[in-house]
N, C-alpha and C positions, 0 to 999 in steps of 0.2 A: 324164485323164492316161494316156499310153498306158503299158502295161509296162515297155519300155525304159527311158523317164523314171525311173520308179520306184526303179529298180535300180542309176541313177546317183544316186539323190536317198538312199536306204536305205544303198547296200550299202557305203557308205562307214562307215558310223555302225554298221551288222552287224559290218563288219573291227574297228574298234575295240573293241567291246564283245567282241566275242569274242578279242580280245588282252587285252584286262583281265581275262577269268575266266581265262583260259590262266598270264597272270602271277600272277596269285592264287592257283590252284594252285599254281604253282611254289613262290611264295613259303611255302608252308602244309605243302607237303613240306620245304623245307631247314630252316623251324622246328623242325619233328616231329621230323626227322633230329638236330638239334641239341640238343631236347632230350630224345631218346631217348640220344644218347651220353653225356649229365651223369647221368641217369639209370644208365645202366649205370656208370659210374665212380665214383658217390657210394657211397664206403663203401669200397670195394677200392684195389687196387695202379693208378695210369695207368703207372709205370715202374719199373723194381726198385726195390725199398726206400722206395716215395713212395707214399704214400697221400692218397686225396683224399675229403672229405667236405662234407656243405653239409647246412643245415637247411629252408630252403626255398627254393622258385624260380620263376619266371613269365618266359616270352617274349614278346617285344615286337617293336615297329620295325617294324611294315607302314606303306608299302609299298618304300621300297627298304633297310631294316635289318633285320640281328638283334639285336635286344638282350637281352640275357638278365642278370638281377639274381638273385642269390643272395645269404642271411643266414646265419650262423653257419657261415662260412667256415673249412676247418682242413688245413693243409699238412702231412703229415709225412712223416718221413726216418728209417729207422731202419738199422743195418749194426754187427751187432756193440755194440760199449757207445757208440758213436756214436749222440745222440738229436738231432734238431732240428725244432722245431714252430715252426708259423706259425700264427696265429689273427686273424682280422678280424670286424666285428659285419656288414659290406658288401662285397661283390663284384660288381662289374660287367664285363661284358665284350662287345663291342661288334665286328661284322664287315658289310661289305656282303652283302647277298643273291646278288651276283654280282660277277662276277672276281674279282680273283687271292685269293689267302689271306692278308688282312693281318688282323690281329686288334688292338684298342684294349683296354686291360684300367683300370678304374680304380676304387680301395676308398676307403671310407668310417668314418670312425671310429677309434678306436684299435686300435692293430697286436699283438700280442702277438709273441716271439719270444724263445724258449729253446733252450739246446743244451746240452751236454754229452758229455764223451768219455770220460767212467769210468766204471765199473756205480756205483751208489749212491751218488751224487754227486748236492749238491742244483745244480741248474742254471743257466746264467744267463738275467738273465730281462730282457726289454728290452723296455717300453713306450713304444710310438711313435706320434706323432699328428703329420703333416703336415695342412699345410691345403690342398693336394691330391697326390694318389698318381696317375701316371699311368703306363702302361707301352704299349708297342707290339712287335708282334710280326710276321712275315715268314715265311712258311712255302713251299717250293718242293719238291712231291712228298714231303711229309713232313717235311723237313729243316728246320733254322731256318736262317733265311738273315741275321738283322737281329733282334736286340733291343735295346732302349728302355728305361730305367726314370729317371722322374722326378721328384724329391719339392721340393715348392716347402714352405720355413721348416717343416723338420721340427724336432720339440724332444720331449722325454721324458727319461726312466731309467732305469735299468740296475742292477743288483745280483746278487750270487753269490756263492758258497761265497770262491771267491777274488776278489772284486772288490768294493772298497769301494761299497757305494750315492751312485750318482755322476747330477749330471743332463748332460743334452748339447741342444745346437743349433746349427741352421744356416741361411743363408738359401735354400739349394737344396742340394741334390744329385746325381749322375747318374750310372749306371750306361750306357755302348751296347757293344755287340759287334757284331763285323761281319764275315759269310763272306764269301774271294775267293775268283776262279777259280784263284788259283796256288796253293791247296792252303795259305793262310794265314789267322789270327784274328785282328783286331786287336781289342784291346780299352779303352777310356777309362772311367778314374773320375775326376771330379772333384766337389770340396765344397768350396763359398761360406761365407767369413768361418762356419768352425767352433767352435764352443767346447763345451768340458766344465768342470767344475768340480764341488765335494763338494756333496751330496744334503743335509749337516748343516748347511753353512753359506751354501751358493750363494752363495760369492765367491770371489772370486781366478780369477775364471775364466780359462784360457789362450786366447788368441784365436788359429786359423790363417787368417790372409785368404784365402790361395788352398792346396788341393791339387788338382794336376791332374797323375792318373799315365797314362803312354800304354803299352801293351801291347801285343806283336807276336809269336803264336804258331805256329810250324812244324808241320807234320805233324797239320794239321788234318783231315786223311780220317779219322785214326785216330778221334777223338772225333765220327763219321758217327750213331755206334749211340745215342750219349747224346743228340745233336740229336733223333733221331728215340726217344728214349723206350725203348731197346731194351735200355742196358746199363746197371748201377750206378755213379752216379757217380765214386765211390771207385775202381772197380775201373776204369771208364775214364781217370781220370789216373792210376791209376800205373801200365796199359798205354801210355796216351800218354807219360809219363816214361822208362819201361825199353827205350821204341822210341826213342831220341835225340831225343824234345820237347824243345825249349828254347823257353823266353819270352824275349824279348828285349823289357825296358825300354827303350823309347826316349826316356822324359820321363818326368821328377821332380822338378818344381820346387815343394819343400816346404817356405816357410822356417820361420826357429826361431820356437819360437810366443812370443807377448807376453804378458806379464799386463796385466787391465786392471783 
């Protein structure tokens, strides 16, 4: 077999293989990279007043994902006597190895979440467990472009200083927001056949079949810093407030709720 031959018989399968460690590299740097940044953010501030912490973690998804699982997951918000925690037993979050920056986020287990707006004030406290948590994210040069949040038949309870111990459920729920080019937010909440009712007697529960409220917010440039992590929430809407922000409600169709 002379050389030439050779070279058309190899060098096909040479190209190849040397695109596979070439990718493989890549793929081992945007890991590292990714989990070099959870690493520097666990434990500290990601944006004013929010702290982010995790207990353990491991990345995944070769070869075209990153998957990254995190346990003992803990959100907080601190500003003043303003407290609010988030707590999960599972964190998941989920992006391609290449293009754009969309990010999949989704938890496991039961949710903790408290707040609070007065010093010494015992908190509320709201234990949540859907049978799945899913969210989705949109990034363009830093900015949020598109969020997502979807909770299929969440159900828990609630309790606090001032609020009866109450349970609640629903068949779905959803949170989306969505950036335009004409400098506007829109935002959609809706919740599937809701109910709540007392934690003592778990009856008379009030059924809402449908809410679904439509949101449309002006002078979205202003809240840029908050998309991008940069400015306190607080302080970013009541800068977007005191600049003539208006929300404009364009849908509330919430009827009276029924006992059943």
């Amino acid at each position: 077999m002379s050389y030439s031959n050779r070279i058309y018989m190899y060098g096909p399968v040479g190209l190849l293989v040397l695109v596979a460690i070439l990718y493989s590299v890549f793929w081992r740097v945007e890991a590292d990279t990714m989990s070099a940044r959870l690493d520097r953010a666990n434990g500290g501030e990601i944006a004013p007043g929010v702290s982010f912490s995790f207990a353990q973690k491991s990345v995944g998804g070769f070869p075209f994902r990153l998957d990254v699982l995190l346990t003992g997951v803990s959100l907080d918000y601190r500003n003043g006597s303003t407290q609010i925690d988030w707590r999960t037993d599972r964190f998941a979050l989920h992006r391609m190895a290449y293009g754009r920056n969309q990010f999949i986020f989704e938890s496991d287990g039961t949710q903790t979440i408290s707040w609070t707006t007065q010093p010494e004030a015992v908190p509320v406290t709201v234990l949540l467990t859907p049978e799945t948590a899913r969210a989705s994210a949109v990034l363009n040069q830093g900015r949020l472009l598109r969020f997502d949040l979807d909770l299929w038949r969440p159900h828990g309870t609630g309790a606090g200083q001032s609020l009866a111990p109450a349970v609640f459920a629903a068949d779905r729920a959803q949170f989306h927001a969505l950036a335009h080019r004409n400098n506007t937010l829109d935002v959609a909440i809706q919740v599937d056949n809701g109910k709540i009712g007392s934690a003592a007697t778990q009856a008379a529960e009030p059924s809402f079949p449908l809410i679904d409220c439509r949101i449309t917010l002006n002078r979205a440039d202003l809240l840029t810093g908050l998309e991008q992590g940069n400015d306190d929430i607080t302080r970013a809407l009541e800068s977007w407030r005191n600049r003539m922000g208006v929300a404009n409600v364009t849908s509330l169709p919430m009827p009276s709720c029924a006992v059943i």
